[in-house]
C-alpha positions in Angstrom: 5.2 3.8 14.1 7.0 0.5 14.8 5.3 -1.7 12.4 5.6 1.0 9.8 9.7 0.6 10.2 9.5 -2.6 10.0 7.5 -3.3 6.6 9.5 -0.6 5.6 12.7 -2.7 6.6 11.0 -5.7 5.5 10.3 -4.5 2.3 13.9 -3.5 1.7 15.1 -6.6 2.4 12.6 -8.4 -0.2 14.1 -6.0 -2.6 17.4 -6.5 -2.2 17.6 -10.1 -2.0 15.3 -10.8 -5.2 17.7 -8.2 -7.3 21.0 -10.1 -5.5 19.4 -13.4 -6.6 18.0 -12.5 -9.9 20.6 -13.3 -12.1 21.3 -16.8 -11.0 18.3 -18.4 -9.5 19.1 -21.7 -7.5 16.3 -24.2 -7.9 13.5 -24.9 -9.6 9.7 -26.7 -9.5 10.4 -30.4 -7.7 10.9 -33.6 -10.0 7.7 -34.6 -7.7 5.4 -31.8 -9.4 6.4 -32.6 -12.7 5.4 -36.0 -12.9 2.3 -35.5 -10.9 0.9 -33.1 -13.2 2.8 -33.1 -16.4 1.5 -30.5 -19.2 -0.2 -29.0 -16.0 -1.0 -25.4 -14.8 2.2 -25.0 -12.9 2.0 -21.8 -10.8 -1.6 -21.6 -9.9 -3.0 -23.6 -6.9 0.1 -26.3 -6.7 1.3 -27.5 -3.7 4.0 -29.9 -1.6 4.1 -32.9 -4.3 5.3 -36.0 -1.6 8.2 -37.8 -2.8 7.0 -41.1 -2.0 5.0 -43.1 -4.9 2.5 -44.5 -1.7 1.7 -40.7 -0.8 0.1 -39.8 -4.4 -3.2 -39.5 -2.0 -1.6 -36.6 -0.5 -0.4 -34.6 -3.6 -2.0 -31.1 -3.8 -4.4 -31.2 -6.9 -4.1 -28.1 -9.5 -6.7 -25.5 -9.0 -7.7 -22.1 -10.4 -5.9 -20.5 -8.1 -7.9 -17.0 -5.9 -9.5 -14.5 -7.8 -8.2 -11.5 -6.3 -5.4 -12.8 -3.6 -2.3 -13.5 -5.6 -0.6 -17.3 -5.7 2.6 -17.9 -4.7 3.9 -20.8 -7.0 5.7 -19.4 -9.8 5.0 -20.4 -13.8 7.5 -23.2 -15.0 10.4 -21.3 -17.1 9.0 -20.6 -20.7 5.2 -21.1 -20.0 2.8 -18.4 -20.9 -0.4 -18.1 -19.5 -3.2 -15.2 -20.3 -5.9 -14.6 -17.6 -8.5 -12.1 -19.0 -11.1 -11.1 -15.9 -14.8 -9.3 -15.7 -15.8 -7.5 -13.5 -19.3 -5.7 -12.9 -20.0 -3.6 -9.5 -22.8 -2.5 -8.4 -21.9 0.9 -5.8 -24.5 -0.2 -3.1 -22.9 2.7 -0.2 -20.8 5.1 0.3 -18.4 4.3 3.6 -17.7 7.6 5.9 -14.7 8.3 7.7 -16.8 6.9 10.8 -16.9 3.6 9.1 -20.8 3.8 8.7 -22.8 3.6 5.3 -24.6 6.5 3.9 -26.2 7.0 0.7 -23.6 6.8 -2.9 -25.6 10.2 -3.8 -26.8 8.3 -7.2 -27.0 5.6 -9.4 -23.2 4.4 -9.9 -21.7 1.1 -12.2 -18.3 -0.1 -13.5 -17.4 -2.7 -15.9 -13.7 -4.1 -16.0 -11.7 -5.9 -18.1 -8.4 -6.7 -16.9 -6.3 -8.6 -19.3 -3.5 -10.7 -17.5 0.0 -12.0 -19.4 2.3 -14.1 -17.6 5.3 -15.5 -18.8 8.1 -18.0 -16.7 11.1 -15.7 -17.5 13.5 -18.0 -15.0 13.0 -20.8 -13.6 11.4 -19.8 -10.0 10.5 -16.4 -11.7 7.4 -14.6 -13.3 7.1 -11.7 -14.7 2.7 -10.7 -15.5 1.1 -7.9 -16.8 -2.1 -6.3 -16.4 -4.1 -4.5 -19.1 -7.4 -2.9 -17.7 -10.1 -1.5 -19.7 -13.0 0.2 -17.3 -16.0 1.6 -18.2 -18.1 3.7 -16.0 -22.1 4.9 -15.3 -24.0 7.2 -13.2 -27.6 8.0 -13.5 -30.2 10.2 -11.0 -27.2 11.8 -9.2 -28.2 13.9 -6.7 -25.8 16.5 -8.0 -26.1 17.6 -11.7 -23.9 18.6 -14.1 -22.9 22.0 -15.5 -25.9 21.8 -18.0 -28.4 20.1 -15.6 -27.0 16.2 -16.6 -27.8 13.7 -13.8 -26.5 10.9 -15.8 -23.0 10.3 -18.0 -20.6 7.2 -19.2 -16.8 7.5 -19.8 -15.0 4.3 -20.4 -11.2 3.8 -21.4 -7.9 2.6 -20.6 -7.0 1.8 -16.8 -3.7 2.1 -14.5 -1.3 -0.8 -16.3 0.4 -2.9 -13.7 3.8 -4.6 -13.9 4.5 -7.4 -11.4 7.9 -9.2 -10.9 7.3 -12.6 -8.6 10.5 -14.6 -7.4 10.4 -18.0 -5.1 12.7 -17.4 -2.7 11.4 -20.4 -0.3 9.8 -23.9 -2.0 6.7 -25.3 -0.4 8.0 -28.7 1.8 5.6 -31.0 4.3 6.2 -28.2 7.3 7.0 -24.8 5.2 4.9 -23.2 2.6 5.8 -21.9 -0.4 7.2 -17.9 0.1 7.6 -15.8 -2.8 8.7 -12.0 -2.8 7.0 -9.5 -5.3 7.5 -6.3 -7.0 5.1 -4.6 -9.0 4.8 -1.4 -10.3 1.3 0.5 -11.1 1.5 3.0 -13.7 -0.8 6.2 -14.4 -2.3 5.3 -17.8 -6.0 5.8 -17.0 -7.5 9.4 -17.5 -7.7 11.1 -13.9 -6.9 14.6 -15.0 -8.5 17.6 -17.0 -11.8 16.0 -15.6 -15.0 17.5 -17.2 -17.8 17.8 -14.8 -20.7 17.1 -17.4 -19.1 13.2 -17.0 -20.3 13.6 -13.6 -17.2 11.3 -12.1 -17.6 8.7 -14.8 -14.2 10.2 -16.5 -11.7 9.3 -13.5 -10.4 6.0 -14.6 -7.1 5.9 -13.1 -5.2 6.8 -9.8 -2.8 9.3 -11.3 0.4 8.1 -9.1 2.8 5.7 -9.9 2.2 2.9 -7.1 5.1 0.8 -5.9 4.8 -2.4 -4.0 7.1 -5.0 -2.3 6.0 -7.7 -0.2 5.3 -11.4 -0.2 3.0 -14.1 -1.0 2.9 -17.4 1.2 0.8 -20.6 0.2 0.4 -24.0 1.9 -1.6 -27.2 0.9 -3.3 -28.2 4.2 -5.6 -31.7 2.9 -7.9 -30.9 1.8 -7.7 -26.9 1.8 -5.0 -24.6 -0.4 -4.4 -21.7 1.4 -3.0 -18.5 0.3 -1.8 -15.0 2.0 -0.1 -11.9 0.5 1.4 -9.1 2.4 2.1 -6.3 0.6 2.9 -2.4 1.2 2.2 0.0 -1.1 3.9 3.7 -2.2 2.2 5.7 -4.4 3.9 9.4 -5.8 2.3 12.6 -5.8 -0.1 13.6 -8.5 -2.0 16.6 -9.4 -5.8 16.9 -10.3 -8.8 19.5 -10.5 -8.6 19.4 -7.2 -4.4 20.5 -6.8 -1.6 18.5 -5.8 -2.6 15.2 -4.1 -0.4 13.0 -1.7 -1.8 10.2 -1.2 -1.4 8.2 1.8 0.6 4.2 1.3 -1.6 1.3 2.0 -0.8 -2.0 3.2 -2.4 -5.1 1.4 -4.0 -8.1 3.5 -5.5 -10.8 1.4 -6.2 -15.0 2.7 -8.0 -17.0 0.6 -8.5 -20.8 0.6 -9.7 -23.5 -1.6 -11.9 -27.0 -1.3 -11.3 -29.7 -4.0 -14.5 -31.1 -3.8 -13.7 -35.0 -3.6 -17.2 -36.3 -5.2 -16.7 -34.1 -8.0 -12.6 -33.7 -9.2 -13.1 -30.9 -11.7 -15.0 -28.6 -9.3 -13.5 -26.5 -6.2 -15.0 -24.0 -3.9 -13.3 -20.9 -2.7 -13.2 -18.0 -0.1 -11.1 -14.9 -0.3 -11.2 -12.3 2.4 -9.3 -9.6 1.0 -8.7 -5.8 2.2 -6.4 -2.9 2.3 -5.2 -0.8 4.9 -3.8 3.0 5.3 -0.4 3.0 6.1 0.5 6.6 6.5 2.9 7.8 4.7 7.4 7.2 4.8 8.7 9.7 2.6 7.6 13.0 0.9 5.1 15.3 1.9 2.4 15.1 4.5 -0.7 13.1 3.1 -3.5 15.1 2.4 -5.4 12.4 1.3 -8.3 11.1 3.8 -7.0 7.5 5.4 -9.1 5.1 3.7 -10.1 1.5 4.5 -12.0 -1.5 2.9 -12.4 -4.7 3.6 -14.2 -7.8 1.1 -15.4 -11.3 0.9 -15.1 -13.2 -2.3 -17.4 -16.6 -2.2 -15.9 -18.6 -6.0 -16.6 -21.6 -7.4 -14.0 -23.2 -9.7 -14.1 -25.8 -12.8 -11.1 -27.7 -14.0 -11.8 -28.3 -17.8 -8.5 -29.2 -18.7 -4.7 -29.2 -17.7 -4.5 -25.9 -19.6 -7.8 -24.5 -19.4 -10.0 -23.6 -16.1 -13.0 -21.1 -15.0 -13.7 -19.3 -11.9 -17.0 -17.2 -11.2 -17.7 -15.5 -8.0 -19.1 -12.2 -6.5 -17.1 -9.8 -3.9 -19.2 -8.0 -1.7 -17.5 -5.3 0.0 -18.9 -5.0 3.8 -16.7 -2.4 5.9 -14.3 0.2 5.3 -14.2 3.8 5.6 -13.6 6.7 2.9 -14.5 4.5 0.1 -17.7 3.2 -1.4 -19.4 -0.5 -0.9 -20.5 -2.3 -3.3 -21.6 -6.0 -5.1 -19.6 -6.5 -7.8 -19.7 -10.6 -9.6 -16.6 -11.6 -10.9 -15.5 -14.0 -14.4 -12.7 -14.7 -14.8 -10.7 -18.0 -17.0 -6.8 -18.9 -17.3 -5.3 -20.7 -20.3 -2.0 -21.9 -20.3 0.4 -22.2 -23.0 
């Protein structure tokens, strides 16, 4: 399909031109954001910081940054930052091929812990990972197990992620900020040898190694931060109980924006909208994989305790998709910068 070559193509490029650039980047966070916000939590919601000492009004103030839609803005060069995130879902649904809801077939929960660390390894580029510890729980399935069990838990290590951020384009009064990305997603959680007394509970991880390229754009609009990310997704073949699996890439649409509440400085409302997308599948073998789609809305609310340290507590609620499951899951999440 057309628009498949060209985020192919456009992935490629991204690629390319962050390796070509790596080993010399050529600028850095403005003079302007320094002084604004010295000691500050560079990377996260920062925006164009006006040159002009009578346009303070207009500088972007720091934020949390989105939950789940990734920020654009680079850490400064030898800052660390750790990020550790709860999650809780609730499975409400199971979401059909036909894009309808129909009944989970049980009881089903999962707790996350995802455990970011990200470091400014250059100036205009981060490097983070992503530690994930999952737990999971069904109860009066409507399928037992081998010896009659209608409920299990299984808990344990997730898929680790690896993510490689470079600015390629800094945010001015017209242009936001653009920032190409590479991540890697590797097959750490347990999604093989599956033992059906678990009832599901036991499949923790995807079992492919899941490359991405794409880009992430954000743009301070007064009074609203706005973020995008455009990603597409390649994930290897795998096998499980059920044979060899090739899954289908995905293509990764989130927008989020944020509100800096001016009666109350510390405290900022956001919305995410975030969703993903089959995209078929470029090389290899012929999916044979169902396509799968799911879209979310993430309500947040933010608090600013200090330049280093700030909080963010909202709830996605998943409301279409199809092949996937629905459900209500709150979300906890703090950043503390070093």
């Amino acid at each position: 399909m057309p628009w498949r070559k060209f985020l192919t193509g456009l992935c490629f490029v991204v690629v390319c031109f962050w390796a070509a650039k790596l080993p010399a980047p050529v600028w850095a966070a403005t003079e302007a954001q320094e002084e604004a916000a010295p000691g500050a939590l560079e990377g996260r919601g920062e925006g164009f910081q006006p040159e002009k000492e009578e346009a303070k009004e207009e500088e972007c103030p720091a934020t949390f940054g989105p939950l789940v839609t990734d920020t654009a803005v680079p850490i400064e060069k030898g800052r660390f930052a750790f990020q550790p995130t709860f999650s809780y879902s609730f499975i409400t649904d199971a979401l059909n091929q036909n894009w309808r809801r129909v009944s989970a077939g049980g009881n089903y929960r999962s707790f996350a812990m995802d455990y970011k660390f990200t470091y400014g390894l250059m100036e205009n580029l981060e490097v983070f990972v992503v530690l994930p510890y999952i737990h999971n729980w069904a109860s009066s399935t409507n399928e037992a197990g081998p010896n009659g069990e209608r409920s299990a838990n299984f808990g344990g290590i997730g898929d680790i992620n690896l993510t490689l951020k470079y600015q390629l384009v800094p945010e001015s009064e017209k242009v936001p900020t653009v920032t190409a990305l590479f991540a890697t997603d590797f097959p750490t959680g347990h999604y093989r040898h599956l033992n059906p007394r678990f009832l599901g509970t036991d499949e923790i991880g995807g079992g492919s190694y899941v490359f991405t390229a794409g880009f992430n754009f954000s743009k301070y609009l007064r009074p609203f931060m706005l973020y995008a990310n455009l990603w597409y997704s390649m994930a290897t073949d795998y096998t499980n109980i059920d044979g060899r699996q090739h899954p289908r890439d995905f293509v990764t649409i989130n927008l989020a924006g944020e509100y800096p509440f001016p009666f109350a400085p510390k405290w900022v409302a956001l919305l995410e909208v975030v969703s993903t997308w089959d995209g078929g599948r470029l090389f290899g073998h012929k999916a044979n994989v169902p396509p799968m789609a799911l879209v979310s809305v993430i309500p947040g609310i933010e608090y600013m305790a200090t330049d280093k340290l700030s909080f963010c507590l909202g709830v996605q609620v998943d409301v279409a998709g199809k092949n996937s499951e629905a459900a209500v899951t709150p979300l906890f999440s703090l950043v503390y910068a070093f």
